[in-house]
PyMOL Python script that loads the backbone (N, CA, C, O; Angstrom):
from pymol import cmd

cmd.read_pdbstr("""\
ATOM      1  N   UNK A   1       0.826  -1.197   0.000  1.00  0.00           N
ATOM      2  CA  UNK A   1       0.000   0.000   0.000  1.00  0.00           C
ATOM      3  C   UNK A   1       0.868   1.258   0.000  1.00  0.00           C
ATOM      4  O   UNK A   1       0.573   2.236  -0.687  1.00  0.00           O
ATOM      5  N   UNK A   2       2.189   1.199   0.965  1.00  0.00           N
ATOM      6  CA  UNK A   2       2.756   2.736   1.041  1.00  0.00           C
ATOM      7  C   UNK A   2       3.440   2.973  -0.133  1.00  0.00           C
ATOM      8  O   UNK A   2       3.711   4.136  -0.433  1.00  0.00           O
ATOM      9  N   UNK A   3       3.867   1.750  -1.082  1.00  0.00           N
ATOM     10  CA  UNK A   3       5.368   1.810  -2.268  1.00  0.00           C
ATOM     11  C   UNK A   3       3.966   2.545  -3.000  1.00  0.00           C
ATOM     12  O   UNK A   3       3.823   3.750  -2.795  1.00  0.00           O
ATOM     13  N   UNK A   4       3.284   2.068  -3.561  1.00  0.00           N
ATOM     14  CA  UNK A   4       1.639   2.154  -4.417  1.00  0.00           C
ATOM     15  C   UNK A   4       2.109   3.708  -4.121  1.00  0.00           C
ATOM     16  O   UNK A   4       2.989   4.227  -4.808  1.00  0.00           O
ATOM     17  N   UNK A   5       1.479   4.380  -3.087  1.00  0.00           N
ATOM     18  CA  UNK A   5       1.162   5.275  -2.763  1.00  0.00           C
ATOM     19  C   UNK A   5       1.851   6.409  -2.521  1.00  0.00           C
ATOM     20  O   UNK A   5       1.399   7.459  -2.066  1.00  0.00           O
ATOM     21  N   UNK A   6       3.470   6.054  -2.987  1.00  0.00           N
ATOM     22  CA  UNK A   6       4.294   6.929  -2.773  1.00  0.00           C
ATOM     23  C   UNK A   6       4.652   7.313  -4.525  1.00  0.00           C
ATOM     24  O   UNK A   6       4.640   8.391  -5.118  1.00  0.00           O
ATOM     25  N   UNK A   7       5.050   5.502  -5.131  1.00  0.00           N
ATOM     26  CA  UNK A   7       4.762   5.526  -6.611  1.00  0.00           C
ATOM     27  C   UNK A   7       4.020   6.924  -7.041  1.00  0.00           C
ATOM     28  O   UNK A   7       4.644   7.876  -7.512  1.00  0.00           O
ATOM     29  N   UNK A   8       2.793   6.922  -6.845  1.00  0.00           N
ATOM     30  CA  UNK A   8       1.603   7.800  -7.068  1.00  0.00           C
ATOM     31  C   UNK A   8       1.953   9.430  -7.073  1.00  0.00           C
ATOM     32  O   UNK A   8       1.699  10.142  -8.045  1.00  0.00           O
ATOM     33  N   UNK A   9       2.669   9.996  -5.655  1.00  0.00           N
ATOM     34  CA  UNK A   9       2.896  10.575  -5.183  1.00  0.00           C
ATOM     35  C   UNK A   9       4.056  11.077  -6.387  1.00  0.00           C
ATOM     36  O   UNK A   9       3.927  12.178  -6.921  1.00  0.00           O
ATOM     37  N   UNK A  10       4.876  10.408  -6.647  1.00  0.00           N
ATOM     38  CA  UNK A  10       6.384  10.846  -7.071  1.00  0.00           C
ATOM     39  C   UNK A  10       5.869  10.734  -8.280  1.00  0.00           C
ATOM     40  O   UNK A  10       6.490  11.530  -8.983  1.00  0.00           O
ATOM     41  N   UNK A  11       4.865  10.039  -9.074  1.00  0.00           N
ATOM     42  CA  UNK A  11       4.478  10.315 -10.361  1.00  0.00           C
ATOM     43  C   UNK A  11       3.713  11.947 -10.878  1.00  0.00           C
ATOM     44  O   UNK A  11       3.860  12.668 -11.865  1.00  0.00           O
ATOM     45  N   UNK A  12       2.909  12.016  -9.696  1.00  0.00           N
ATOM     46  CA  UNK A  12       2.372  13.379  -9.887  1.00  0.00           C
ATOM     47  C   UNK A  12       3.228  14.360  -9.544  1.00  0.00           C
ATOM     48  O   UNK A  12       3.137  15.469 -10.071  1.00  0.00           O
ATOM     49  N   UNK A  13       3.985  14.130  -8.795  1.00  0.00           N
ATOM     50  CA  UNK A  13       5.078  15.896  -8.802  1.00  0.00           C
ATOM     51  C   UNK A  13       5.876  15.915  -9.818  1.00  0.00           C
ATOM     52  O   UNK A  13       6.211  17.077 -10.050  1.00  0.00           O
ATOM     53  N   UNK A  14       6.574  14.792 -10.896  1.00  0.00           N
ATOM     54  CA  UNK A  14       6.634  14.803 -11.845  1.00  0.00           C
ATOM     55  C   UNK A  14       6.619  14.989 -13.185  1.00  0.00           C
ATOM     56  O   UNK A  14       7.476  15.038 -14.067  1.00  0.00           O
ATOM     57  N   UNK A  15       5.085  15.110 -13.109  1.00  0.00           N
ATOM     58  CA  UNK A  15       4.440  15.104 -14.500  1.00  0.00           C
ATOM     59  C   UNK A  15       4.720  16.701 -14.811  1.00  0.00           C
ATOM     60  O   UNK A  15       5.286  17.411 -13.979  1.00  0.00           O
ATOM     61  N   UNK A  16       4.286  17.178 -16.039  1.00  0.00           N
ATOM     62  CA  UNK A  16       5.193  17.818 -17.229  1.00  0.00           C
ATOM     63  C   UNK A  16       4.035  19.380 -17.374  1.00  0.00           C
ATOM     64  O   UNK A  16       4.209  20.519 -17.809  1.00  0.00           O
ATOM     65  N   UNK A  17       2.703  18.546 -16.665  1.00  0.00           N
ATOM     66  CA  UNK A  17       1.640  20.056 -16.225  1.00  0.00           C
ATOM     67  C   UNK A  17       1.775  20.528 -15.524  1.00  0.00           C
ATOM     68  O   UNK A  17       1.428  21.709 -15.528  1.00  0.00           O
ATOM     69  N   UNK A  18       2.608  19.737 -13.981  1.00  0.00           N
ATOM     70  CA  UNK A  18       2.574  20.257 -12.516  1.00  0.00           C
ATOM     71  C   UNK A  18       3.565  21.265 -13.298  1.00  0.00           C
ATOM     72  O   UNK A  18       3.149  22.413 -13.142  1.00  0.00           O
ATOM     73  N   UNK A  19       4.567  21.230 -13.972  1.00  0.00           N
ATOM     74  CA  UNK A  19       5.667  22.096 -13.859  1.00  0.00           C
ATOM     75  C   UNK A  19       5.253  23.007 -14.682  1.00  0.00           C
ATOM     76  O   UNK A  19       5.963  24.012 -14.720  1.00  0.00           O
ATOM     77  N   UNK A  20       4.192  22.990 -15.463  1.00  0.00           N
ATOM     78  CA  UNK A  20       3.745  23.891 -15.896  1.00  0.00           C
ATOM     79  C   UNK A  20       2.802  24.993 -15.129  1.00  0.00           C
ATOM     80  O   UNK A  20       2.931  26.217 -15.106  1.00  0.00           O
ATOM     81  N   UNK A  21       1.942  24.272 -14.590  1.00  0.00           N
ATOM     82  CA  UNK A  21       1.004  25.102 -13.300  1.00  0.00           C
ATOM     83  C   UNK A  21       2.005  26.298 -12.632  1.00  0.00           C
ATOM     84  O   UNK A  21       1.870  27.519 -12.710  1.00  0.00           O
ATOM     85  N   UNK A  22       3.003  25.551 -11.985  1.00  0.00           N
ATOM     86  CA  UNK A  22       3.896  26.176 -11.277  1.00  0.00           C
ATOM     87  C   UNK A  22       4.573  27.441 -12.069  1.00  0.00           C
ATOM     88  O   UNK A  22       4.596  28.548 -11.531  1.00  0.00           O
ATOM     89  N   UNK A  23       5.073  27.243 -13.252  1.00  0.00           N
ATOM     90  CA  UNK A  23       5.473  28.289 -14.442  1.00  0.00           C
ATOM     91  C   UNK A  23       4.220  29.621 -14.385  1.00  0.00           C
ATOM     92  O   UNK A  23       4.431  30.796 -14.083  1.00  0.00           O
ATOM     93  N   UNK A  24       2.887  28.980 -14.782  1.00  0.00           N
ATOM     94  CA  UNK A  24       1.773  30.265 -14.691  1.00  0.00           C
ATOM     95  C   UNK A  24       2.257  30.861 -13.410  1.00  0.00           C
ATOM     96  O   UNK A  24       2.800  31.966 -13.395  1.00  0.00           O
ATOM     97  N   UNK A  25       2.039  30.033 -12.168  1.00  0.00           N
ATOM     98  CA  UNK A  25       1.708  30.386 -10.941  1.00  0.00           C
ATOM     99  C   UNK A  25       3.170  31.522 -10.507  1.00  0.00           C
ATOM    100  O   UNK A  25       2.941  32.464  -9.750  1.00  0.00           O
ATOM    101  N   UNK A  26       4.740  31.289 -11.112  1.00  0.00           N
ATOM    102  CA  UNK A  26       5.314  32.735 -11.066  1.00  0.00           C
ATOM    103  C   UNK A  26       4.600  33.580 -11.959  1.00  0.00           C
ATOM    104  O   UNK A  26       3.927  34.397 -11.331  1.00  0.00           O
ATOM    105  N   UNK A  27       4.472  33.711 -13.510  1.00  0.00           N
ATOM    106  CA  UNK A  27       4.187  34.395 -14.094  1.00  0.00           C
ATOM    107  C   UNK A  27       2.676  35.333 -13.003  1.00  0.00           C
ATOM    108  O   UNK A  27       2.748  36.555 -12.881  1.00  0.00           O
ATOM    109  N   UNK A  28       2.042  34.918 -12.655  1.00  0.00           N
ATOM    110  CA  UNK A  28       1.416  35.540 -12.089  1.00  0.00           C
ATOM    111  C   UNK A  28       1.485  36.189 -10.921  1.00  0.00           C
ATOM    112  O   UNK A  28       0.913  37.269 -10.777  1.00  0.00           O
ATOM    113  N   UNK A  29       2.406  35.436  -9.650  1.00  0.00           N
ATOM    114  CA  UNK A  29       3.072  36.368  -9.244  1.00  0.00           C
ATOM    115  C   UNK A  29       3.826  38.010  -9.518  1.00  0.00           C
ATOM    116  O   UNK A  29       3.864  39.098  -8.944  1.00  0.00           O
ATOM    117  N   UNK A  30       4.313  37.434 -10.650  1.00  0.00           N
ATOM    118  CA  UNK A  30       5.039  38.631 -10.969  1.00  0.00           C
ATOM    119  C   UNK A  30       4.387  39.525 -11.787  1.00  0.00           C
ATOM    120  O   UNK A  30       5.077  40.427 -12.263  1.00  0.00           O
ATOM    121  N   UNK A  31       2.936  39.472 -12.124  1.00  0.00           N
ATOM    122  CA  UNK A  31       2.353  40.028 -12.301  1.00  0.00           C
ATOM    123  C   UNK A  31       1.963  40.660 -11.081  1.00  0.00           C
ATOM    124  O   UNK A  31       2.325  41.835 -11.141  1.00  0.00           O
ATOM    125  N   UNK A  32       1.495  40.456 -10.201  1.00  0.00           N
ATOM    126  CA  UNK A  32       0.802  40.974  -9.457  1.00  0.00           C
ATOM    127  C   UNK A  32       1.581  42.149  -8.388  1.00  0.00           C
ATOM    128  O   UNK A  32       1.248  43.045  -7.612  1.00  0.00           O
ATOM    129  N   UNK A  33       2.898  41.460  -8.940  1.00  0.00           N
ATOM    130  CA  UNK A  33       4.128  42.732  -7.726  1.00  0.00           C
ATOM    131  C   UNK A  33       4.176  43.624  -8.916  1.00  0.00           C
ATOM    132  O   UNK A  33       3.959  44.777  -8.546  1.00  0.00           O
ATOM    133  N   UNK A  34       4.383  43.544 -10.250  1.00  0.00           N
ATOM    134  CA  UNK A  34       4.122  45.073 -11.042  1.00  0.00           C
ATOM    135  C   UNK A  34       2.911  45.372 -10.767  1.00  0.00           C
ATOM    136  O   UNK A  34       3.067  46.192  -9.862  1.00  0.00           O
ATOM    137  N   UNK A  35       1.911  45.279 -10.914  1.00  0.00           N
ATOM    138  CA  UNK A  35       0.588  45.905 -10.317  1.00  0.00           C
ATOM    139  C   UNK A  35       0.720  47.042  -9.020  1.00  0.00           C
ATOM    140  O   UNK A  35       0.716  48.272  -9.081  1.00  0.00           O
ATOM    141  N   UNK A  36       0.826  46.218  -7.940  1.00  0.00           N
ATOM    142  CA  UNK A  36       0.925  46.486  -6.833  1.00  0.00           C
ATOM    143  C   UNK A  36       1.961  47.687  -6.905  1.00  0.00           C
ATOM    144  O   UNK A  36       1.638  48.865  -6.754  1.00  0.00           O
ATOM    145  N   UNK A  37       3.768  47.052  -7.257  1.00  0.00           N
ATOM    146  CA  UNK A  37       4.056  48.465  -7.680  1.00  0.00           C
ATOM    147  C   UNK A  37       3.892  49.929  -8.102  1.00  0.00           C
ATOM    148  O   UNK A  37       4.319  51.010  -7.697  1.00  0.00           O
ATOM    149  N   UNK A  38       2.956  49.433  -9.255  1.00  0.00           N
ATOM    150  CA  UNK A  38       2.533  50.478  -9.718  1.00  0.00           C
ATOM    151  C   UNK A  38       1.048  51.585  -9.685  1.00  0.00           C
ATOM    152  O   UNK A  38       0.574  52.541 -10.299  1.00  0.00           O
ATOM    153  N   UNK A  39       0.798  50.822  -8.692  1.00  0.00           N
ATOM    154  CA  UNK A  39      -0.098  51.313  -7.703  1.00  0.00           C
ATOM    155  C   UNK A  39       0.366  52.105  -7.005  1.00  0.00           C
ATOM    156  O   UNK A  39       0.110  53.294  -7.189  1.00  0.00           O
ATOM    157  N   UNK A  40       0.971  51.802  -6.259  1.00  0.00           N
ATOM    158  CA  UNK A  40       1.880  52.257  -4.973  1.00  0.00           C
ATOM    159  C   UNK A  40       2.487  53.748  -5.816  1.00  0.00           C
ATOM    160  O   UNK A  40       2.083  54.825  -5.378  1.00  0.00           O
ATOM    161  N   UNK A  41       3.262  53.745  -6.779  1.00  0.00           N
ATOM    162  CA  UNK A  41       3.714  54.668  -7.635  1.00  0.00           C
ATOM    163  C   UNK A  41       2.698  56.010  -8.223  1.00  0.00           C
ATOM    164  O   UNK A  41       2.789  57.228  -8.369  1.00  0.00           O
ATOM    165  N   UNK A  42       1.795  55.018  -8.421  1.00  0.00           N
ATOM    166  CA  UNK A  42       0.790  56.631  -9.363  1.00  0.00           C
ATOM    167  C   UNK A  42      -1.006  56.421  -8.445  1.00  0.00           C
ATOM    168  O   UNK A  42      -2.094  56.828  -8.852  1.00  0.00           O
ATOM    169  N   UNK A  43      -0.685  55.636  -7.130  1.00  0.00           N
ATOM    170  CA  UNK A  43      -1.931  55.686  -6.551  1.00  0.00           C
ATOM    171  C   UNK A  43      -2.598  57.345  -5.766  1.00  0.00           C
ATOM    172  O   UNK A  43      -3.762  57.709  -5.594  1.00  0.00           O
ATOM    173  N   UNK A  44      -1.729  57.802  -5.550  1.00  0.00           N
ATOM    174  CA  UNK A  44      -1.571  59.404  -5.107  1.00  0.00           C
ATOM    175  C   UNK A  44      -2.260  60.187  -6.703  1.00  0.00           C
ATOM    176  O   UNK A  44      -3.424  60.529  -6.495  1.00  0.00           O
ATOM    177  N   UNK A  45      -2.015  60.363  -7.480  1.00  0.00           N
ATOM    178  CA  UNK A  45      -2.679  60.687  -8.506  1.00  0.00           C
ATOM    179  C   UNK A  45      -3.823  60.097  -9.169  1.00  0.00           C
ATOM    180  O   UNK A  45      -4.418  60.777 -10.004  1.00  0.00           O
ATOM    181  N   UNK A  46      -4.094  59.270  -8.984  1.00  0.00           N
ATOM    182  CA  UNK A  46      -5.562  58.456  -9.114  1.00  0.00           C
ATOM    183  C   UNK A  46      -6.554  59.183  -8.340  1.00  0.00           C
ATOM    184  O   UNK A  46      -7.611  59.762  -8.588  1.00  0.00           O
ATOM    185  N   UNK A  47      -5.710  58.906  -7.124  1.00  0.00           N
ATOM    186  CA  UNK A  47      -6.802  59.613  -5.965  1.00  0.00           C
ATOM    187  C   UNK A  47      -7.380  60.991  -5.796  1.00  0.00           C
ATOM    188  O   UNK A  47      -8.403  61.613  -5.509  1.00  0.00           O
ATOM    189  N   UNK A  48      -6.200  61.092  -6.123  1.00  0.00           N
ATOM    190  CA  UNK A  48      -6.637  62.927  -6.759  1.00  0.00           C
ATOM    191  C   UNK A  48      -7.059  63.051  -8.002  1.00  0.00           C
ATOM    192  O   UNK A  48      -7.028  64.226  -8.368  1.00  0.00           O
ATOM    193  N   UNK A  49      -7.383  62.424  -8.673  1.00  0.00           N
ATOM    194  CA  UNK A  49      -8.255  62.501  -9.713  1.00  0.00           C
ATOM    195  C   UNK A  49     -10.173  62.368  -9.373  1.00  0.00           C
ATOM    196  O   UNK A  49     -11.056  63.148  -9.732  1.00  0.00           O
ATOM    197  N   UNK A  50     -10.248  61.528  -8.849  1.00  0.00           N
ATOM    198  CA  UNK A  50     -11.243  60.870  -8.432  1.00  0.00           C
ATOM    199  C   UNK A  50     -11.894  61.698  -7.642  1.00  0.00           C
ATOM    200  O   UNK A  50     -13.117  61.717  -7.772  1.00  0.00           O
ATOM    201  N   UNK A  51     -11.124  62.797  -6.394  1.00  0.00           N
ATOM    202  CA  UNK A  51     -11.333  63.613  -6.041  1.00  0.00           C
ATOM    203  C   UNK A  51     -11.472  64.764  -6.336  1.00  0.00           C
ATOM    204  O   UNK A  51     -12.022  65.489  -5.507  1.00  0.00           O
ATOM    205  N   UNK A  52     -11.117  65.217  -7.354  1.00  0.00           N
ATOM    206  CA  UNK A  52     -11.228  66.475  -8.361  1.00  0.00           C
ATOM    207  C   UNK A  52     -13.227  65.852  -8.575  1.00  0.00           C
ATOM    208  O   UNK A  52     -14.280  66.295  -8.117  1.00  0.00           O
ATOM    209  N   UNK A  53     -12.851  64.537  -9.597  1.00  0.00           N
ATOM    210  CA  UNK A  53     -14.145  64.739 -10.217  1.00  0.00           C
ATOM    211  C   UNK A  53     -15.180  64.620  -9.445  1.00  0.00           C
ATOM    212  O   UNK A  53     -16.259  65.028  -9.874  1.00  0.00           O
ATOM    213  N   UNK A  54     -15.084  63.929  -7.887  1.00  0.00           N
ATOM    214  CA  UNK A  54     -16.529  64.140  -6.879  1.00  0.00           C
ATOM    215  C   UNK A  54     -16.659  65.426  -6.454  1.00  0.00           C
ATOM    216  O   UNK A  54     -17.708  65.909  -6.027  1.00  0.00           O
ATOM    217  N   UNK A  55     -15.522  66.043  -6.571  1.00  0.00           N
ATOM    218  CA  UNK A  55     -15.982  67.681  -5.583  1.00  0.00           C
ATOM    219  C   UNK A  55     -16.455  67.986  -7.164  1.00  0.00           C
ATOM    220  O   UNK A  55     -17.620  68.385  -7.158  1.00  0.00           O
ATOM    221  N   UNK A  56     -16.041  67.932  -8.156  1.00  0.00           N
ATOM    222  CA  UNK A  56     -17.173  68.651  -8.957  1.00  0.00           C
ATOM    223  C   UNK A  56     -18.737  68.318  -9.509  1.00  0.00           C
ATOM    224  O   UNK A  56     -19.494  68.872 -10.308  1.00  0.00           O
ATOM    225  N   UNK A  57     -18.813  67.139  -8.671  1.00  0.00           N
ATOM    226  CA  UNK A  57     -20.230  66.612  -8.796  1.00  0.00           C
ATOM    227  C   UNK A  57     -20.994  67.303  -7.827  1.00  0.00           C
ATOM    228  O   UNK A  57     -22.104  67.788  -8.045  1.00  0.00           O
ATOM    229  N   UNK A  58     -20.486  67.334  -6.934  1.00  0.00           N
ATOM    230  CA  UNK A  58     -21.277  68.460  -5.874  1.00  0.00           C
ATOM    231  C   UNK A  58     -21.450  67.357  -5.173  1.00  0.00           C
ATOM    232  O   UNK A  58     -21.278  66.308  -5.793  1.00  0.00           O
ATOM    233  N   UNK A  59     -21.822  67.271  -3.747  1.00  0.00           N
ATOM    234  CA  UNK A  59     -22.701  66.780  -2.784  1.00  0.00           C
ATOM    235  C   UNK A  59     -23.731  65.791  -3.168  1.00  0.00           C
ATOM    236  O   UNK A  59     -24.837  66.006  -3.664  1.00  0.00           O
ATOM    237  N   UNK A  60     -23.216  64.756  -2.878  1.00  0.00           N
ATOM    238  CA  UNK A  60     -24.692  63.469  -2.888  1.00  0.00           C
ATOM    239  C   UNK A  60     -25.969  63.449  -2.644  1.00  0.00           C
ATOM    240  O   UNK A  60     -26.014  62.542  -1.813  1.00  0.00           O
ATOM    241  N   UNK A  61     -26.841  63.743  -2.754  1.00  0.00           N
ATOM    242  CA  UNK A  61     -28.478  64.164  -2.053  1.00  0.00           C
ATOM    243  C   UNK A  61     -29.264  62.557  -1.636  1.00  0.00           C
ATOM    244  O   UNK A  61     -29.632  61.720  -2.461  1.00  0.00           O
ATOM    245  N   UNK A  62     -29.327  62.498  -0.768  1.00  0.00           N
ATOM    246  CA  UNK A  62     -30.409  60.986  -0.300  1.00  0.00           C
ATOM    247  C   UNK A  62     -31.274  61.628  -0.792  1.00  0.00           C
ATOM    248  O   UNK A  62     -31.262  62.822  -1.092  1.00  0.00           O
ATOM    249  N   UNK A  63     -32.540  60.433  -0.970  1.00  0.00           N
ATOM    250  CA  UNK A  63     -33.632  60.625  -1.075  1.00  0.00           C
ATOM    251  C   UNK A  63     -34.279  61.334  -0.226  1.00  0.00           C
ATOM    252  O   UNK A  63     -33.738  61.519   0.864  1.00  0.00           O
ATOM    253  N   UNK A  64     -35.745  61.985  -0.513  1.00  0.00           N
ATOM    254  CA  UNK A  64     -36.167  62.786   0.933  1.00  0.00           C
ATOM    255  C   UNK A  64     -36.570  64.201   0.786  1.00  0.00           C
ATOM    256  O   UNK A  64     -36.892  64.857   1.776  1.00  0.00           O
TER     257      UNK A  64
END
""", "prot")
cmd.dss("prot")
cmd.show_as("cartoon", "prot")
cmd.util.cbc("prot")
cmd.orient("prot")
């Protein structure tokens, strides 16, 4: 049962998709630290954008 089951084991970390999964899985990492970077970089100007255009919407009104 354990040789079976280790067999199994050492066949699937093996195989030729896991190492592919793993390939996306940096690529996407490293996507996500340029993101984040560049967030961090031009998020101060976003924000002030966003804020320009609500103060020129004026004041929200509820219903009422």
């Amino acid at each position: 049962m354990l040789p079976r089951l280790y067999r199994r084991l050492y066949q699937m970390l093996h195989r030729e998709d896991a190492q592919a999964m793993v390939e996306y899985a940096v690529i996407l990492v490293l996507v996500a630290v340029v993101v984040i970077v560049v967030l961090m970089v031009v998020g101060n100007q976003v924000q002030n954008v966003f804020c320009n255009i609500s103060g020129a919407l004026g004041p929200i009104r509820g219903p009422g």
